[in-house]
Backbone and ligand atoms as CSV (ligand in chain L), in Angstrom:
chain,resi,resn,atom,element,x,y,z
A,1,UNK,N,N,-233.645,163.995,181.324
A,1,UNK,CA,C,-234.296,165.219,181.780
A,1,UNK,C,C,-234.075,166.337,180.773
A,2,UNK,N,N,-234.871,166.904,180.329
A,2,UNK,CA,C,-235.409,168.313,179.319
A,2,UNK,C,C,-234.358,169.395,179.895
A,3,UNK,N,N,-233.288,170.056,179.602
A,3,UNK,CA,C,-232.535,171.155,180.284
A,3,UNK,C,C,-233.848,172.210,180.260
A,4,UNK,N,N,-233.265,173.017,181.344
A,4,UNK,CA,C,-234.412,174.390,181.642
A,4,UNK,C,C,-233.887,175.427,180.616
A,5,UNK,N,N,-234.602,175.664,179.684
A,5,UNK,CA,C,-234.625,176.461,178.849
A,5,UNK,C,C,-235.021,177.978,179.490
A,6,UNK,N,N,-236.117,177.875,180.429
A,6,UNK,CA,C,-236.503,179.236,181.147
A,6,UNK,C,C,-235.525,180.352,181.238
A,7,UNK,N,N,-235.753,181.546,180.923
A,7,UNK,CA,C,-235.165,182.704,181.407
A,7,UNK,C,C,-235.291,182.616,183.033
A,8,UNK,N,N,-236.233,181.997,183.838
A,8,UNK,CA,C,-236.181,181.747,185.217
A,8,UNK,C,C,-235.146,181.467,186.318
A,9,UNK,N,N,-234.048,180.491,185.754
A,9,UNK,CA,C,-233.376,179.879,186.598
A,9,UNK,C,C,-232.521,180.706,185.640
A,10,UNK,N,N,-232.254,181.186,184.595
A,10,UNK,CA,C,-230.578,181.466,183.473
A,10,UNK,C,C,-229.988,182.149,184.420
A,11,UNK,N,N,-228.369,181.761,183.708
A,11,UNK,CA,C,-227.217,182.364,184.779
A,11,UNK,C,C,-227.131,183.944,184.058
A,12,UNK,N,N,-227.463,183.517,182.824
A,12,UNK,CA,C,-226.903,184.981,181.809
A,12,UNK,C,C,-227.929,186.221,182.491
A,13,UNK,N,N,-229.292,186.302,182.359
A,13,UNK,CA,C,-230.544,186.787,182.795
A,13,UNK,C,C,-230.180,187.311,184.369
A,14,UNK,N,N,-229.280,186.233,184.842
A,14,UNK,CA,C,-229.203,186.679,186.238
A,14,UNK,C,C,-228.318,187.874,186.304
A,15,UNK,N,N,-227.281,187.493,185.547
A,15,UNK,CA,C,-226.180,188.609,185.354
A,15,UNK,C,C,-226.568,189.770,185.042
A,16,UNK,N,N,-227.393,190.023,184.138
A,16,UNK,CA,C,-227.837,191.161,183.093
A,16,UNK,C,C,-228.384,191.700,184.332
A,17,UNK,N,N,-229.374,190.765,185.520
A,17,UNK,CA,C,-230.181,191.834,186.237
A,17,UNK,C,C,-229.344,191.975,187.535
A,18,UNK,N,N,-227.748,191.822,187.867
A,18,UNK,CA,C,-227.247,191.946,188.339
A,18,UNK,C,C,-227.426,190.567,189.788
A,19,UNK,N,N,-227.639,190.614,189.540
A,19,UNK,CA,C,-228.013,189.256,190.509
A,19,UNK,C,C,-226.913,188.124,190.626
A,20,UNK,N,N,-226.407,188.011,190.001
A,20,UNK,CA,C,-224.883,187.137,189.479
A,20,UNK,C,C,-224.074,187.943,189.205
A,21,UNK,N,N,-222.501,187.562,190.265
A,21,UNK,CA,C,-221.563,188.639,189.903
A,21,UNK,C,C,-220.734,188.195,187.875
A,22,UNK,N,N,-220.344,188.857,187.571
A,22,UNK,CA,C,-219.586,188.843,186.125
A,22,UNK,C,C,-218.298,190.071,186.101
A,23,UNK,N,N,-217.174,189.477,185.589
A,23,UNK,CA,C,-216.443,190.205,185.138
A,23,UNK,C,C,-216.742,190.700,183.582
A,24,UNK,N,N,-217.420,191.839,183.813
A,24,UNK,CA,C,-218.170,192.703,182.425
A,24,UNK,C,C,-217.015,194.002,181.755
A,25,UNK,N,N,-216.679,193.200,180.696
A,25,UNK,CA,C,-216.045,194.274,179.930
A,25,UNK,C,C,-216.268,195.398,178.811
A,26,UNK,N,N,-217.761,194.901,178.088
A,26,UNK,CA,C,-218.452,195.784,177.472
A,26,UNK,C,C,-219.850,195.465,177.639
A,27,UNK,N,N,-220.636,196.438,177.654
A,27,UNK,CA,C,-222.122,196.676,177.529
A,27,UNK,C,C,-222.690,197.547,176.785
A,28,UNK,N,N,-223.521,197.281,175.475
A,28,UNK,CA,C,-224.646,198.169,175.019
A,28,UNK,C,C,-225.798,197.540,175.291
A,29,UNK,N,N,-226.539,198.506,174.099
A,29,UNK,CA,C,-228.099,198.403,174.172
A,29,UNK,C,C,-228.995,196.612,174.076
A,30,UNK,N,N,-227.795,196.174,173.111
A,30,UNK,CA,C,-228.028,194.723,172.523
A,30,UNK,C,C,-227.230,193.464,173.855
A,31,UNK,N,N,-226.283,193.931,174.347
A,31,UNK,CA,C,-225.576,192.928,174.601
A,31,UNK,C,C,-224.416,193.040,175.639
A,32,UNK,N,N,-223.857,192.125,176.063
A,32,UNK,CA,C,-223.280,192.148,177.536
A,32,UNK,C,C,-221.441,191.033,176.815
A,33,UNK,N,N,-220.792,191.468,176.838
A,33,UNK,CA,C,-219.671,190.707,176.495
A,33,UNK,C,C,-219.062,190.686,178.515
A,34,UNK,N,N,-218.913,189.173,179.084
A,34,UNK,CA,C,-218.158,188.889,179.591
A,34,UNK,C,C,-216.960,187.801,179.832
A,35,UNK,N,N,-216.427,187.653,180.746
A,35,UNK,CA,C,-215.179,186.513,181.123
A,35,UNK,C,C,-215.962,185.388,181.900
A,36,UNK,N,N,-215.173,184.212,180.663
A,36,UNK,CA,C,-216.122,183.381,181.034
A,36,UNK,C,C,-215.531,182.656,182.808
A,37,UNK,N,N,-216.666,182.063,183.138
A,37,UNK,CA,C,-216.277,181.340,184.450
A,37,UNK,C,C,-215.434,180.176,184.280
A,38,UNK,N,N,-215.038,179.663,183.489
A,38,UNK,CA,C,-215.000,178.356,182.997
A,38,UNK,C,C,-214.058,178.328,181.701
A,39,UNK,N,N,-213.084,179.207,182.192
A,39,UNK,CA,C,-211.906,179.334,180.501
A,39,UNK,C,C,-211.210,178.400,179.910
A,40,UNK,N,N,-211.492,177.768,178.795
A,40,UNK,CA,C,-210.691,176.928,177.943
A,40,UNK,C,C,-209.239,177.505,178.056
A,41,UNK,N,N,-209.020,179.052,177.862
A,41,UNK,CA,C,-207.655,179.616,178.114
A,41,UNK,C,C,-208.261,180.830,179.222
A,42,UNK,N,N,-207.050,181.523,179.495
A,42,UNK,CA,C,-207.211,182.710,180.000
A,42,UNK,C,C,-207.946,183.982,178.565
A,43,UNK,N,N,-208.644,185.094,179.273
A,43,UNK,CA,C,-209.178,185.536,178.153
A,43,UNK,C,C,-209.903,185.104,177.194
A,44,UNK,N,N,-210.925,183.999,177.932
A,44,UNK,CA,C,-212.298,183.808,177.088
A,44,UNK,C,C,-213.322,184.404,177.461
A,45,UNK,N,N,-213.312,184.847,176.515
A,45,UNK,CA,C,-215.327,186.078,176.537
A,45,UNK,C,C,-216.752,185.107,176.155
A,46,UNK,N,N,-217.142,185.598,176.380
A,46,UNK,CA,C,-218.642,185.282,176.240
A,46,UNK,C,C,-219.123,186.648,175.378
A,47,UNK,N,N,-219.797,186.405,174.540
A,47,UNK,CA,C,-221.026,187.648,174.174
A,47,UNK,C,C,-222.065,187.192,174.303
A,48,UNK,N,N,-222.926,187.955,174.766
A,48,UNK,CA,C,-224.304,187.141,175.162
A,48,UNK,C,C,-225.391,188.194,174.850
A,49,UNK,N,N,-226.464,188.188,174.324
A,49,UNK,CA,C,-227.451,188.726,173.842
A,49,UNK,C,C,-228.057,188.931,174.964
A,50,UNK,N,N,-228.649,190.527,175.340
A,50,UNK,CA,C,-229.202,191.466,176.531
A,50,UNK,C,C,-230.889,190.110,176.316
A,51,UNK,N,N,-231.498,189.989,175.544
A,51,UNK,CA,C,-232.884,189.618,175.625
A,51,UNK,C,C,-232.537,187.876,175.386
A,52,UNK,N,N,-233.098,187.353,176.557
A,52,UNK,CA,C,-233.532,185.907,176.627
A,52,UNK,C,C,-233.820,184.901,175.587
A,53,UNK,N,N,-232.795,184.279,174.850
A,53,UNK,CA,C,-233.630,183.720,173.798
A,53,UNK,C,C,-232.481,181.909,174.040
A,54,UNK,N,N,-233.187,180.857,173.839
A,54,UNK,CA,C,-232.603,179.530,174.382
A,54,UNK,C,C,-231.685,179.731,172.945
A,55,UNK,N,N,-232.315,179.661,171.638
A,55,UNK,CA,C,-231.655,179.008,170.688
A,55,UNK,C,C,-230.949,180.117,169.250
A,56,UNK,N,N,-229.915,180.101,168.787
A,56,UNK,CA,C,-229.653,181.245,167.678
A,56,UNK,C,C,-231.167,181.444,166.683
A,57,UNK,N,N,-231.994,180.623,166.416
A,57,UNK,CA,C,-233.219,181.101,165.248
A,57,UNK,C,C,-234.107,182.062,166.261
A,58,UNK,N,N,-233.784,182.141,167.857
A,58,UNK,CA,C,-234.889,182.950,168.183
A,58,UNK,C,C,-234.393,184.463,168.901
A,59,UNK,N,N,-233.019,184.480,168.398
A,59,UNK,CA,C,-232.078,185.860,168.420
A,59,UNK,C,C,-232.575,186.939,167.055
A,60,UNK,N,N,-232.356,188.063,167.667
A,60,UNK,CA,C,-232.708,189.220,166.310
A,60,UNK,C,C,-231.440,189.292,165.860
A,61,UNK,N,N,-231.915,188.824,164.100
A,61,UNK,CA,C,-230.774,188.973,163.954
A,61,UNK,C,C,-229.809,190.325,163.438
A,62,UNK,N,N,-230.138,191.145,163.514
A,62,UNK,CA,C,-229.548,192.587,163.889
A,62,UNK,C,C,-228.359,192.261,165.104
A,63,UNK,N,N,-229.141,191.593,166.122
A,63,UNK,CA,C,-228.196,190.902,167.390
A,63,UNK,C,C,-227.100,190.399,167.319
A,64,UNK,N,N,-227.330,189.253,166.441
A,64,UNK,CA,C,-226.369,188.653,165.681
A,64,UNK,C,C,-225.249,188.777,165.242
A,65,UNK,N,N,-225.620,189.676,164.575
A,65,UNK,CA,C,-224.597,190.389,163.472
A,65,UNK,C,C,-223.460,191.624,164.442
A,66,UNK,N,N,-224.666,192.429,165.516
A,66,UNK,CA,C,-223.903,192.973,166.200
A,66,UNK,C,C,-223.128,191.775,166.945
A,67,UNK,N,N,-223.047,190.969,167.364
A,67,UNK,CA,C,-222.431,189.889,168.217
A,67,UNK,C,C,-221.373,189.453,167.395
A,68,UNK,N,N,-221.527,189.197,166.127
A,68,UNK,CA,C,-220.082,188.895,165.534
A,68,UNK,C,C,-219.081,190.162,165.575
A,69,UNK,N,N,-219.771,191.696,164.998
A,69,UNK,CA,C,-218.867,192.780,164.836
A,69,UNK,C,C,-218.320,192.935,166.328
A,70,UNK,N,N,-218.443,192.665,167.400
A,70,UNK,CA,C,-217.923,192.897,168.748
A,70,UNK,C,C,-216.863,191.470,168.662
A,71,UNK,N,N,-217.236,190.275,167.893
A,71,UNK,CA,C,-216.286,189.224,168.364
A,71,UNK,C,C,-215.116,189.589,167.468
A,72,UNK,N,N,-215.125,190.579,166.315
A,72,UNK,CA,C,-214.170,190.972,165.604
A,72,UNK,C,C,-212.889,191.713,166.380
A,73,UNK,N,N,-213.975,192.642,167.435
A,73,UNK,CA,C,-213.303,193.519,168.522
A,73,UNK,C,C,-212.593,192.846,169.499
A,74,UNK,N,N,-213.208,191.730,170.223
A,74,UNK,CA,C,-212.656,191.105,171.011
A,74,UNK,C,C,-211.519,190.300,170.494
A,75,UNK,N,N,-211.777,190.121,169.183
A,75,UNK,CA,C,-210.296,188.822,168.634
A,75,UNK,C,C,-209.177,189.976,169.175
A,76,UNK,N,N,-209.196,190.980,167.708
A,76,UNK,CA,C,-208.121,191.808,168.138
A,76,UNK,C,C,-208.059,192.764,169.490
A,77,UNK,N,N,-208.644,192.662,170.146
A,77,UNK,CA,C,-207.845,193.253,171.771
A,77,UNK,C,C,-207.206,191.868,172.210
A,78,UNK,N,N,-207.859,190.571,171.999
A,78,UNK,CA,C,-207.024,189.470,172.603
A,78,UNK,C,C,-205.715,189.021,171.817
A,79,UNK,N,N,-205.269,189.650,170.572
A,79,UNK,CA,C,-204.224,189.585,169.949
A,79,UNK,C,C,-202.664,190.061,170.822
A,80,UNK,N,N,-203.530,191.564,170.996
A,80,UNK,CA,C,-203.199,192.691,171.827
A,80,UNK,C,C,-202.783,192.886,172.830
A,81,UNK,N,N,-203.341,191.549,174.087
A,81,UNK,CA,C,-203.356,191.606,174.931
A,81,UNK,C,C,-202.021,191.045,175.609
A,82,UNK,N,N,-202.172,190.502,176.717
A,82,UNK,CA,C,-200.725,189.944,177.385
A,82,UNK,C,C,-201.127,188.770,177.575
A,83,UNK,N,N,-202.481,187.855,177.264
A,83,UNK,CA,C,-202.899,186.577,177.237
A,83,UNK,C,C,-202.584,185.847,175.933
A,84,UNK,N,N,-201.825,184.779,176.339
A,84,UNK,CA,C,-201.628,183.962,175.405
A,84,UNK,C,C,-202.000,184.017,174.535
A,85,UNK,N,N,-202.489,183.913,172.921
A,85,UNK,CA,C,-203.041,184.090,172.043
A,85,UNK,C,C,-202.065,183.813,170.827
A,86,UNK,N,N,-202.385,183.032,169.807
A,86,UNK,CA,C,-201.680,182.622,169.072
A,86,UNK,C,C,-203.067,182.936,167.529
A,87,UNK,N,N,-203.793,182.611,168.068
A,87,UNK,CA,C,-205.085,182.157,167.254
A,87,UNK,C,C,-206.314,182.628,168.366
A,88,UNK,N,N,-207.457,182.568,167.558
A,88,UNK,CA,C,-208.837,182.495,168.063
A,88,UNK,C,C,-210.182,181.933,167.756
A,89,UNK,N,N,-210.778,181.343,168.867
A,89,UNK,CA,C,-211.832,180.338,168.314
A,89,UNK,C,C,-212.677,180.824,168.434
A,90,UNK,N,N,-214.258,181.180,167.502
A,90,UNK,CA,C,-215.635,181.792,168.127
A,90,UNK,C,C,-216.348,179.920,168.044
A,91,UNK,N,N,-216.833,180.335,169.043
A,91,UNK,CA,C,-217.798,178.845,169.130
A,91,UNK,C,C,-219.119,179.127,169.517
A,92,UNK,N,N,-220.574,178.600,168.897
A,92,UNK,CA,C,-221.364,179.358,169.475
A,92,UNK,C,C,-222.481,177.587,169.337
A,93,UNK,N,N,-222.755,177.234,170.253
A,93,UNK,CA,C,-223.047,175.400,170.420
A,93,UNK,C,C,-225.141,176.088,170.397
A,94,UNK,N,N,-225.373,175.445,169.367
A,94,UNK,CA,C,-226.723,175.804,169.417
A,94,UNK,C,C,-227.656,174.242,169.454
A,95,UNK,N,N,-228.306,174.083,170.636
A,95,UNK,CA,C,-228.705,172.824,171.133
A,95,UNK,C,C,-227.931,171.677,171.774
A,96,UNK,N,N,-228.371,171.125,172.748
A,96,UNK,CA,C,-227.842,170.211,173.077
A,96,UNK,C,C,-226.775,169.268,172.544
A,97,UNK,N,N,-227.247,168.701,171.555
A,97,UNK,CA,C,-226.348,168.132,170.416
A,97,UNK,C,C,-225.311,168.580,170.601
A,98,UNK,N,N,-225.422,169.750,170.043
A,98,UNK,CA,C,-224.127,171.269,169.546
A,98,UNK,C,C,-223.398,171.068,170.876
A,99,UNK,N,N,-223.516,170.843,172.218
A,99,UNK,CA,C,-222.510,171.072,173.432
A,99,UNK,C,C,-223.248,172.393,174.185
A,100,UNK,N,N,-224.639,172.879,173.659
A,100,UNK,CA,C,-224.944,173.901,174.867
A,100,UNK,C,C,-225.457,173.543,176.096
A,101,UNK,N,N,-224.743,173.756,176.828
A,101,UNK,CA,C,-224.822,174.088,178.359
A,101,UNK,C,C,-225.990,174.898,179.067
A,102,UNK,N,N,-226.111,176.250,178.641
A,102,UNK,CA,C,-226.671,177.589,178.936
A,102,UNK,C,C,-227.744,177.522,177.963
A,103,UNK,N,N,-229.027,177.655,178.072
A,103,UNK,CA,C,-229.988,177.832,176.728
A,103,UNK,C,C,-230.449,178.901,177.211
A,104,UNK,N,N,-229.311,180.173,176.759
A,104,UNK,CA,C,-229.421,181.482,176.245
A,104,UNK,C,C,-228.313,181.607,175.326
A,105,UNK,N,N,-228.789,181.536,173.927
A,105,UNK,CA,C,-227.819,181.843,172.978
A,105,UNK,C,C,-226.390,182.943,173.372
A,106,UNK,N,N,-225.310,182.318,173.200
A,106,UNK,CA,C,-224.203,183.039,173.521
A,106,UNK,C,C,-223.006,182.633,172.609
A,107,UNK,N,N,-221.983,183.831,172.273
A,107,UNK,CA,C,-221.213,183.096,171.723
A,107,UNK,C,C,-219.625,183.503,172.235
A,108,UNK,N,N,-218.582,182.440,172.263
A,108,UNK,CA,C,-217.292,181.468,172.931
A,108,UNK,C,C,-216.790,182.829,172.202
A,109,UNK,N,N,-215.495,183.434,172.943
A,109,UNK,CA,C,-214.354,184.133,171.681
A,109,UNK,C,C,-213.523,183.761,172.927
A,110,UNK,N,N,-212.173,182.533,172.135
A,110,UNK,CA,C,-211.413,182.175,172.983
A,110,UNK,C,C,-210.589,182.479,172.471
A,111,UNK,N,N,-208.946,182.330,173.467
A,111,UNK,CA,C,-207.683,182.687,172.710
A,111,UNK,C,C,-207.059,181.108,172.532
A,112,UNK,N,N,-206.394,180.905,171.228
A,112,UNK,CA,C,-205.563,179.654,171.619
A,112,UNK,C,C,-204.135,179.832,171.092
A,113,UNK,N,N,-203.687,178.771,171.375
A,113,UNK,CA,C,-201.912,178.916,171.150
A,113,UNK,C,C,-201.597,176.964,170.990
A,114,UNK,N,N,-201.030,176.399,170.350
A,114,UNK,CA,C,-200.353,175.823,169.931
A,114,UNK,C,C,-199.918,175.141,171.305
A,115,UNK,N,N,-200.345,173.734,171.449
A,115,UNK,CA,C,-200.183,172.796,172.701
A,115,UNK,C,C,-201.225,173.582,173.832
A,116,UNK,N,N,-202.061,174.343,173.939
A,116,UNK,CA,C,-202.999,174.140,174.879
A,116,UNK,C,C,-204.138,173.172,175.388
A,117,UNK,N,N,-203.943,172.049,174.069
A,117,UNK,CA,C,-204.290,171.123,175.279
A,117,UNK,C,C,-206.232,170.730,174.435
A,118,UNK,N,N,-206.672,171.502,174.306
A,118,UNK,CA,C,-207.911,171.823,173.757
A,118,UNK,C,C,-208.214,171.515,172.424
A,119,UNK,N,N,-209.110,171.037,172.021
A,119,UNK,CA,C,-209.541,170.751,170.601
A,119,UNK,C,C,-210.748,170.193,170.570
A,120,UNK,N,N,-211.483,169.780,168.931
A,120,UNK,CA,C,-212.419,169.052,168.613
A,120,UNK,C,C,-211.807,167.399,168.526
A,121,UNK,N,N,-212.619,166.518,168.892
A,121,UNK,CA,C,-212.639,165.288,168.284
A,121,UNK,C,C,-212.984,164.927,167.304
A,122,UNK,N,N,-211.929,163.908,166.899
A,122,UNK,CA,C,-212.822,163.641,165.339
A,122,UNK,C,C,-212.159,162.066,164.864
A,123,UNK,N,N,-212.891,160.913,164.501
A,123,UNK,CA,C,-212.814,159.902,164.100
A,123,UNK,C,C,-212.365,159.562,162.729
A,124,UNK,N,N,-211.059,159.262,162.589
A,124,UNK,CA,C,-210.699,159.065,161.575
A,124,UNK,C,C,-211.157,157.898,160.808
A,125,UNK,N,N,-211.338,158.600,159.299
A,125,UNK,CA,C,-212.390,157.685,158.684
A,125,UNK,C,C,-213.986,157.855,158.317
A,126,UNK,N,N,-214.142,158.777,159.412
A,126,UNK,CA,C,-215.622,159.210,159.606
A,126,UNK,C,C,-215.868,160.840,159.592
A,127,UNK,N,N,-214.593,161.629,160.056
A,127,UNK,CA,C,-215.155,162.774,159.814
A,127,UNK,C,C,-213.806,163.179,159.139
A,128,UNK,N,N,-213.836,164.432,158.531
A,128,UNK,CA,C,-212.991,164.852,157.146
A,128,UNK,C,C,-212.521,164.253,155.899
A,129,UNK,N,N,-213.838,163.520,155.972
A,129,UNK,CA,C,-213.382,162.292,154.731
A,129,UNK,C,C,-214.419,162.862,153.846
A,130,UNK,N,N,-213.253,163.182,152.393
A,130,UNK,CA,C,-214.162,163.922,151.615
A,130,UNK,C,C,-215.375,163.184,150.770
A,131,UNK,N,N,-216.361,163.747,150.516
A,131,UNK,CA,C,-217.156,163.783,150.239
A,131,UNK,C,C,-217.107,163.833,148.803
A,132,UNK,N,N,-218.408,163.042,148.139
A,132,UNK,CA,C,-218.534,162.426,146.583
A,132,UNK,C,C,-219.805,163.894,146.458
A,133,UNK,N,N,-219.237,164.421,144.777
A,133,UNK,CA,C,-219.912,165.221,144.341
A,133,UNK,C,C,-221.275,165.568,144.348
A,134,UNK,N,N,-221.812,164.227,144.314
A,134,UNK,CA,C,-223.090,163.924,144.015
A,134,UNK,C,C,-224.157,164.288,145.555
A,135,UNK,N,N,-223.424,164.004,146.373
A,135,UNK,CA,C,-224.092,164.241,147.985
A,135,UNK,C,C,-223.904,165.621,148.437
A,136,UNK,N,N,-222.435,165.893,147.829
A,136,UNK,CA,C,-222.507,167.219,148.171
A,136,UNK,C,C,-223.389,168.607,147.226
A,137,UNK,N,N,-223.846,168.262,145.969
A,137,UNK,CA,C,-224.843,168.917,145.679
A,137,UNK,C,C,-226.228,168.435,146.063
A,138,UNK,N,N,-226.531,167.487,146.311
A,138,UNK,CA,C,-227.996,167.286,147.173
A,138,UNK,C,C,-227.946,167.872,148.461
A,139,UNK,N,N,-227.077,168.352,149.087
A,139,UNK,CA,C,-226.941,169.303,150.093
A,139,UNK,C,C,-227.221,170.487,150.141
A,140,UNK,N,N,-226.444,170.566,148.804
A,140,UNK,CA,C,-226.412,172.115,148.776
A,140,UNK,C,C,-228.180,172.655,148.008
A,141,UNK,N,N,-228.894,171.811,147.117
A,141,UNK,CA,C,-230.177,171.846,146.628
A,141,UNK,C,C,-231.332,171.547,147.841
A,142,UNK,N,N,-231.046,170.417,149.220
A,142,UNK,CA,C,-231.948,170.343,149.650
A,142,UNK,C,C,-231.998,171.686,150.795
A,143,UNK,N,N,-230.676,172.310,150.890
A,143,UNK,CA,C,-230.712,173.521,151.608
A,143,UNK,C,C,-231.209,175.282,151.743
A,144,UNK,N,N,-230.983,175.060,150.106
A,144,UNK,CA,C,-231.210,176.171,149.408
A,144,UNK,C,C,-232.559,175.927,148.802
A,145,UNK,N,N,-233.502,175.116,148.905
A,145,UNK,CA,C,-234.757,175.079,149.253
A,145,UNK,C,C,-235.252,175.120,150.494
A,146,UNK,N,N,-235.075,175.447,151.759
A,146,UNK,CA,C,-234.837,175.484,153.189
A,146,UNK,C,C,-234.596,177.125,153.837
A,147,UNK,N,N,-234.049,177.459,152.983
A,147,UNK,CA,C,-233.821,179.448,153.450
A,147,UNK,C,C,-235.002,180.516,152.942
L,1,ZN,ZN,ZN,-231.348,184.139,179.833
């Protein structure tokens, strides 16, 4: 089954129009930073872009950019804070593939600490296995024809 991409059913959309309760800690013109429902740790935010968009290529990216300078803000208040925090992860899963859930572009600012438990998977052998020169500049040429 196709996930609902619609602004129709979104939880985020719902929030913004108040319709869904949220613990909301900042709001401008662009964007809504809240606590997520669903914390990897205590003190995970969400930033989520005010206008409806499923995937990051269909965010302004003015948006964007404001969305990272706020995740800058949020690292350090969660440094700051009295929540665990050792480190911090931004995660922002664009498509299915990627692990999105929600198709309204949003992005993860979590706190972590050392034995929480949480991580990426990864197959040894198959992923962090470096890479031969030669592939990694056909990467970098078939990409930079691509922007
Ligand atoms: Zn939405």
């Amino acid at each position: 089954m196709q996930p609902d991409k619609s602004p129709k059913n979104c939880p985020f959309c719902k929030i913004r129009e108040g319709k869904l309760p949220a613990s909301l800690l900042h709001e401008d013109e662009l964007v809504l930073v809240i606590v997520d429902l669903s914390p990897i740790n205590e003190g995970h935010l969400l930033i989520i872009p005010k206008i409806h968009a499923s995937g990051m290529a269909d965010v302004d990216p003015d948006t964007l950019a404001h969305m990272m300078r706020l995740a800058q803000r949020m690292n350090a208040a969660l440094r700051k804070s009295s929540y665990k925090c050792e480190g911090v992860n931004l995660f922002l899963a664009d498509g299915e593939a990627a692990g999105q859930e929600v198709f309204h572009c949003h992005l993860h600012v979590y706190p972590r600490f050392k034995g929480d438990g949480f991580g990426f998977r990864s197959v040894k052998g198959k992923h962090f296995v470096q890479a031969e020169r030669a592939r990694m500049d056909a990467v970098a040429q078939e990409l930079q024809g691509l922007l």
